[in-house]
Every structure is written in C-alpha cells, then in structure tokens.
C-alpha positions as CSV (number, residue, x, y, z in Angstrom):
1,X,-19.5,35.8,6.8
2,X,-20.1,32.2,7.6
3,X,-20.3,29.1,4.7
4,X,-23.7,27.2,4.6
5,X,-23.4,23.7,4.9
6,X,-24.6,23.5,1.6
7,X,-21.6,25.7,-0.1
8,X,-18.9,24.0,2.2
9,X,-20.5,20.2,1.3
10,X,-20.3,21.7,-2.7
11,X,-16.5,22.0,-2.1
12,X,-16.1,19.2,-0.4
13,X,-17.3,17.6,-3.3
14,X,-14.9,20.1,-6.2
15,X,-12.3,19.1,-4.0
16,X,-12.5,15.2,-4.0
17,X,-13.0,15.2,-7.7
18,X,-10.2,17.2,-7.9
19,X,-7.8,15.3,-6.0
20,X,-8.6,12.0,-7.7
21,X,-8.0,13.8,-10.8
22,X,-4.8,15.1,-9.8
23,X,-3.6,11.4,-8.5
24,X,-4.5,10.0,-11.8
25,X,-2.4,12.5,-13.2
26,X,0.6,11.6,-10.6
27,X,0.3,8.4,-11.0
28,X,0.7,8.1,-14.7
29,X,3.6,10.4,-14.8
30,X,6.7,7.4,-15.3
31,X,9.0,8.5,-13.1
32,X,11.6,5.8,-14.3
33,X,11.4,5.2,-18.1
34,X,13.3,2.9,-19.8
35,X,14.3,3.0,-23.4
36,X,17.3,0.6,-23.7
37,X,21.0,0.4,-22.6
38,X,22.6,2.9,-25.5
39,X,24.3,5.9,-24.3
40,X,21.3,7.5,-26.8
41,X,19.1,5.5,-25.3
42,X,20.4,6.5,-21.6
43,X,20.6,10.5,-22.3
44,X,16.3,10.3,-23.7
45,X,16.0,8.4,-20.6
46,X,17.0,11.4,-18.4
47,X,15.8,14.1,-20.9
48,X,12.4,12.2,-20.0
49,X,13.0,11.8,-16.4
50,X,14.1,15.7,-16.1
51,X,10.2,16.4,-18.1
52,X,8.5,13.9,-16.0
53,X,9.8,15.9,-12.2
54,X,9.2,18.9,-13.8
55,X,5.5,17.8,-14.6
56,X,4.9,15.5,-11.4
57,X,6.1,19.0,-8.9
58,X,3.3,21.1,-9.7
59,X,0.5,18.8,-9.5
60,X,2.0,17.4,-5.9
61,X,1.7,20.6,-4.9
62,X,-1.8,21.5,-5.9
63,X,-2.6,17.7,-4.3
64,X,-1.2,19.5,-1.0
65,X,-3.5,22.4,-1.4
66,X,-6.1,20.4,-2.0
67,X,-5.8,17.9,0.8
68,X,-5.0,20.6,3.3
69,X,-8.9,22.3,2.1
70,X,-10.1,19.1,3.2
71,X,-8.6,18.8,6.2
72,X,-10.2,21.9,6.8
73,X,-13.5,21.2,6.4
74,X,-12.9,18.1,8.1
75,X,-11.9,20.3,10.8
76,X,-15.0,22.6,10.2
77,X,-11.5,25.4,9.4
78,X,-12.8,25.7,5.8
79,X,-13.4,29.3,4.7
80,X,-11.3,30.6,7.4
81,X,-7.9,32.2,6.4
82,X,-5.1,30.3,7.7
83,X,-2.8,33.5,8.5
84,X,-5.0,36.2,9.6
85,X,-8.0,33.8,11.0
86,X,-10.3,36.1,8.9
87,X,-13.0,34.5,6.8
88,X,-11.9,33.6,2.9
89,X,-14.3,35.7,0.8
90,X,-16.9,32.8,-1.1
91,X,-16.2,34.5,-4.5
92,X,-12.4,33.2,-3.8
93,X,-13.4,29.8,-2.8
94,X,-15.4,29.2,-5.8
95,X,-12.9,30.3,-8.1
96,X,-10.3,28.4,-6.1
97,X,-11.9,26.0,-3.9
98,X,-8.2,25.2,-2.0
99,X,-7.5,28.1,-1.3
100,X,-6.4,28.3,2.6
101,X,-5.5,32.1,2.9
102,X,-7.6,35.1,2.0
103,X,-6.6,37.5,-0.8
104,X,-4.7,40.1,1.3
105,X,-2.3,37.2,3.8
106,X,-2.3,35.4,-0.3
107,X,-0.3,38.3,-2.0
C-alpha cells in the first residue's frame, strides 16, 4: 500500500504541530532552579532538578521520534518500516503519526 500525497502532507502537518508542542514543553522544563543557598533550600533544589530530568527524558525522546518521521517524509521514507522495509499500515500512522517501524519489527 502506498500513502497519497494528501495523507503523507496531513502528517507532515500532525507532526510539526507536534514537535513545536513538545519544544515548548522542553523548553519550559528549568533544568537549573534556584531556591536560595540553605542546605533546605539546596536539597528542593535537587528534589526539583531530579523531577525536572525525569520530565524533560520522555519528551526528548518522543521529539526524536518525531523529527526522525520527518526526515522521512523529507526523504519520501515515510510509511515505510524502518526494519523490515515493509509498508507501516495507515491505521498505525494515524494513531501514531511517528511511528518509523510497523507493528510486527515494533513489538
């Protein structure tokens, strides 16, 4: 099965919306808070920090995800399992419009 133009350039578009989303997100994640010069003050500094990485991982790697689907349009790759070479069934790619493998090389 081969993507229209007309699916791929409805991606396209998912995709960039999403990845300005998700650098929003990144980018208002503080990576270096600071609270004060306490030893209190100091140890809700890291207890922050410690949240902050553990919030900021996640999205950086759906941003990869993201950016590599548009690489592969870009490419004209998109749809196109990145494994097997098979095609990525369309039902996937609307549910998860990054997704670079197809359900089987996925599991």
């Amino acid at each position: 099965m081969t993507l229209n133009n007309e699916f791929i350039l409805a991606q396209k578009a998912k995709l960039e919306t999403e990845k300005e989303r998700l650098l929003k997100e990144i980018d208002s994640i503080d990576d270096y808070p600071e609270l004060g010069s306490s030893d209190e003050d100091n140890s809700q500094e890291v207890d922050t920090l410690t949240g902050n990485v553990a919030m900021e991982q996640p999205l950086k790697s759906e941003l990869t995800q993201v950016t590599n689907a548009l690489k592969a349009i870009e490419a004209g790759k998109y749809g196109i399992c990145s494994r097997c070479g098979q095609d990525i069934d369309q039902d996937r790619l609307i549910a998860y419009p990054g997704a670079t493998q197809c359900q089987k090389c996925a599991r």
